[in-house]
C-alpha positions as CSV (number, residue, x, y, z in Angstrom):
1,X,-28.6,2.7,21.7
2,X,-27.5,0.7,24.6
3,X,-24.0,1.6,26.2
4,X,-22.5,-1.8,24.9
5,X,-23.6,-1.0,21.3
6,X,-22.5,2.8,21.7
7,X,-19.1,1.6,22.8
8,X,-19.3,-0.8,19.8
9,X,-19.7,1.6,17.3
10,X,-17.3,3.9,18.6
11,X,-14.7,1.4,18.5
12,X,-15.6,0.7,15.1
13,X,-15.7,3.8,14.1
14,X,-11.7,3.8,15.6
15,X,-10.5,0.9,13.6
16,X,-12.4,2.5,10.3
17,X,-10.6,5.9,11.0
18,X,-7.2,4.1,12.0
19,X,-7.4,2.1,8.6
20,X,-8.0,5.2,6.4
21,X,-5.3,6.9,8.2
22,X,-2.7,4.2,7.3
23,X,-4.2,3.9,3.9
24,X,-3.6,7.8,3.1
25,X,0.1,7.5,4.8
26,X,1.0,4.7,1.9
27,X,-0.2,6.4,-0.2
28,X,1.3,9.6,0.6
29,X,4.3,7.8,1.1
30,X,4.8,6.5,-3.0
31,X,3.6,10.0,-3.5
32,X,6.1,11.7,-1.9
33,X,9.2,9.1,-2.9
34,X,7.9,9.3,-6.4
35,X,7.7,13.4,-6.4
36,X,9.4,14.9,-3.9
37,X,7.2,17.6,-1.5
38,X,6.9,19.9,-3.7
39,X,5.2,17.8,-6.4
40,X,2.7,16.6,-4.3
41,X,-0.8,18.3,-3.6
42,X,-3.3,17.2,-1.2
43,X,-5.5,16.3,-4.2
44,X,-3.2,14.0,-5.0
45,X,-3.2,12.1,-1.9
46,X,-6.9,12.4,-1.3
47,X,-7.7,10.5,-5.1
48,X,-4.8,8.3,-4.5
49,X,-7.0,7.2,-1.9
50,X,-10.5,7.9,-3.1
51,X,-11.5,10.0,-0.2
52,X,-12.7,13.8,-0.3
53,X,-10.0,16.4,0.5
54,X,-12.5,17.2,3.9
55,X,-12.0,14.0,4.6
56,X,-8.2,14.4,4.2
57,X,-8.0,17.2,6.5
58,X,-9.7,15.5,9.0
59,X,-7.3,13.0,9.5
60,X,-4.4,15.8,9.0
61,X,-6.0,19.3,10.2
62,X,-2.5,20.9,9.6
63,X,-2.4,19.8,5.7
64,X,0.4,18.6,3.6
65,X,3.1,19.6,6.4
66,X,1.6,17.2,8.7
67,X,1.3,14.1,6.3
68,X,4.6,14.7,5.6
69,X,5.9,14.2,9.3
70,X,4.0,11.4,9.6
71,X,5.3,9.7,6.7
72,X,9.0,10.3,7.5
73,X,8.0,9.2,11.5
74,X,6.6,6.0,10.1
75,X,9.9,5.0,8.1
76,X,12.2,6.2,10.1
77,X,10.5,4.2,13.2
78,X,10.3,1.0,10.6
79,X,14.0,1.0,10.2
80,X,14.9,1.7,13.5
81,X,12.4,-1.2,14.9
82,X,15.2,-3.1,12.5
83,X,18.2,-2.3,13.9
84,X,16.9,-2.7,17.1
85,X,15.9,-6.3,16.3
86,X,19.3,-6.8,14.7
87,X,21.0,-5.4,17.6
88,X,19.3,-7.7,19.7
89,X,20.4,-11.0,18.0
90,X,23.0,-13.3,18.9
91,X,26.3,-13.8,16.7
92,X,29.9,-12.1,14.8
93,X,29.4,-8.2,13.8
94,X,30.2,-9.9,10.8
95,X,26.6,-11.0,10.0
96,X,25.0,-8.1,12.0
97,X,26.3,-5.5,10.0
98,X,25.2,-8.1,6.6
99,X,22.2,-7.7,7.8
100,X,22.1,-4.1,8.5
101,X,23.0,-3.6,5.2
102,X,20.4,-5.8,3.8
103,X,17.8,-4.1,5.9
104,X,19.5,-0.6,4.6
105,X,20.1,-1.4,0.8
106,X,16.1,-2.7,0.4
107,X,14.8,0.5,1.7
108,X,14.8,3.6,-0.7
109,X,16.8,5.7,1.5
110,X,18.1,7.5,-1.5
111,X,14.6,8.9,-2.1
112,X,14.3,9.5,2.3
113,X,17.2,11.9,1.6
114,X,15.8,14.3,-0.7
115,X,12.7,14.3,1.5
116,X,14.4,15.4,4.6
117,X,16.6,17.7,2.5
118,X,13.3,19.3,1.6
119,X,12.2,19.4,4.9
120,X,15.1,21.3,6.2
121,X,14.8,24.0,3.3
122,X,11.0,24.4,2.7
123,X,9.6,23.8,6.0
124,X,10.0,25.8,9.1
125,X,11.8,25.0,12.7
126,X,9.3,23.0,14.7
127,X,8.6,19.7,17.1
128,X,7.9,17.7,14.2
129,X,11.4,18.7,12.8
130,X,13.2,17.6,16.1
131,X,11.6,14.6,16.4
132,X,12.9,13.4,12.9
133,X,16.4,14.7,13.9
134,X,15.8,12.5,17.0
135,X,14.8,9.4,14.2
136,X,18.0,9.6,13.0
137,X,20.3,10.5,15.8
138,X,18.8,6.8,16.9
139,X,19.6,5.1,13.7
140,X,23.0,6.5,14.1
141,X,23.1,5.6,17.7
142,X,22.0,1.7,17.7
143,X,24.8,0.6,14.3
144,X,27.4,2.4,16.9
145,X,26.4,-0.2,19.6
146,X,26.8,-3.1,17.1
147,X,30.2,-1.7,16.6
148,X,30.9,-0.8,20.6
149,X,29.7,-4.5,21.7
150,X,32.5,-5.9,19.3
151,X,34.9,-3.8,20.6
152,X,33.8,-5.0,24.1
153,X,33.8,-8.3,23.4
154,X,37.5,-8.3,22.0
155,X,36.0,-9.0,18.0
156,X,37.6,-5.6,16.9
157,X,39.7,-3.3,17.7
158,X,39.8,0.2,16.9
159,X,41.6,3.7,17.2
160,X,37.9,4.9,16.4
161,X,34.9,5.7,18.3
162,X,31.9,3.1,17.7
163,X,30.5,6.3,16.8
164,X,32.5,7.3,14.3
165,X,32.5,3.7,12.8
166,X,29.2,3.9,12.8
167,X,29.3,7.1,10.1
168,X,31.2,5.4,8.7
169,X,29.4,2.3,7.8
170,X,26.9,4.4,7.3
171,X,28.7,6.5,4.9
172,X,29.8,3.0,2.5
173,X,25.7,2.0,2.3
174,X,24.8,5.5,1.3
175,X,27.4,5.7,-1.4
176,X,26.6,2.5,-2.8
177,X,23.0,3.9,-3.0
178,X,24.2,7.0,-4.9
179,X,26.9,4.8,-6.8
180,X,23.4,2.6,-8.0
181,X,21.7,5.1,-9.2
182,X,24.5,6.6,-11.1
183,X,25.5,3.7,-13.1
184,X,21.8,2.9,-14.3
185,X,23.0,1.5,-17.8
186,X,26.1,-0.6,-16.2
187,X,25.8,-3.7,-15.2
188,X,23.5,-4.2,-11.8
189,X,25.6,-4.5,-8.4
190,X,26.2,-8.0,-7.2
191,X,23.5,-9.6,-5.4
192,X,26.3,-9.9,-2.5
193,X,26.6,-6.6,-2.4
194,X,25.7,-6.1,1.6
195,X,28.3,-8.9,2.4
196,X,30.9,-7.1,-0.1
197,X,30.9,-3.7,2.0
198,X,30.9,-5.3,5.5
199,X,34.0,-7.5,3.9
200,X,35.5,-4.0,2.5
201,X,34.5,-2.5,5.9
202,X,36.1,-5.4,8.2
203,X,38.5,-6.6,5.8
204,X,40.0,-4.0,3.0
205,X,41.2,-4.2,0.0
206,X,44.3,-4.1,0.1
207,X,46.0,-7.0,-1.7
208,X,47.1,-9.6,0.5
209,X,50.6,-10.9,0.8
């Protein structure tokens, strides 16, 4: 084999491995939402995919553990490409934080939770663990900027760190999460719901004069 047709094959060799491995991360991914850590084996994952459980731990020498990282890495990198692209746009905090909370409400964080709640009881200290703390310090960090650059900009005004308001928006989304999945045989929220918080968030509730 020629060096063109050797460099060939190995690249195809890299797009066929890179393709598995994303295939076994979605899958791993509705495995783990679905179940929990705990209710997932690597047998599941490897027929989920249709791929031996050698070839499993070729991709992920360090087992279960390792897919599990990678899973959380790939959401949590997903969401926070989102707020950066948010962040990034023109425009009121108004419709920023709408849009946050579009982005927010259509992703099943509720599920994310339990996940890194397992995480931080079953699995040991380690790199991988930091780097998902890391994750979410940045998710934190880029909503506080939305709410610092109106504060700059004179479109709020605050006794409050961004920071702070930042939990705090957080804090409404997450509820309304939990508030969802409590009230299963109640009526559905409203399809406004992301432009009801930010209103609730910005504007109260308080009856008006």
């Amino acid at each position: 084999m020629d060096e063109h047709a050797a460099l060939r094959s190995t690249s195809k060799g890299a797009d066929q491995d890179g393709a598995t491995r994303q295939q076994i991360l979605q899958a791993a991914q509705e495995l783990f939402l679905d179940r929990g850590y705990k209710g997932v084996a690597m047998r599941d994952i490897a027929d989920a995919v249709h791929v031996s459980q050698a070839a499993l731990y070729y991709h992920f020498p360090h087992g279960k553990e390792a897919v599990l990282f990678a899973v959380m890495d790939n959401m949590l990198t997903r969401w926070n490409a989102q707020l950066e692209q948010i962040q990034s746009q023109g425009g009121p905090l108004r419709g920023k934080l709408e849009s946050v909370a579009r982005s927010f409400l259509a992703v099943p964080f509720d599920r994310m939770m339990v996940l890194l709640r397992d995480i931080h009881t079953l699995l040991p200290e380690s790199a991988e663990r930091q780097a998902l703390h890391q994750r979410l310090a940045d998710n934190q960090h880029h909503t506080a900027v939305l709410f610092q650059a109106a504060m700059d900009a004179g479109e709020i005004h605050s006794d409050l760190p961004a920071e702070y308001l930042g939990q705090l928006f957080g804090g409404m989304l997450g509820g309304t999460i939990r508030y969802a999945a409590m009230r299963k045989t109640e009526p559905a929220l409203p399809a406004d719901v992301a432009a009801t918080i930010v209103a609730v968030l910005l504007d109260g509730i308080a009856t008006r004069a």
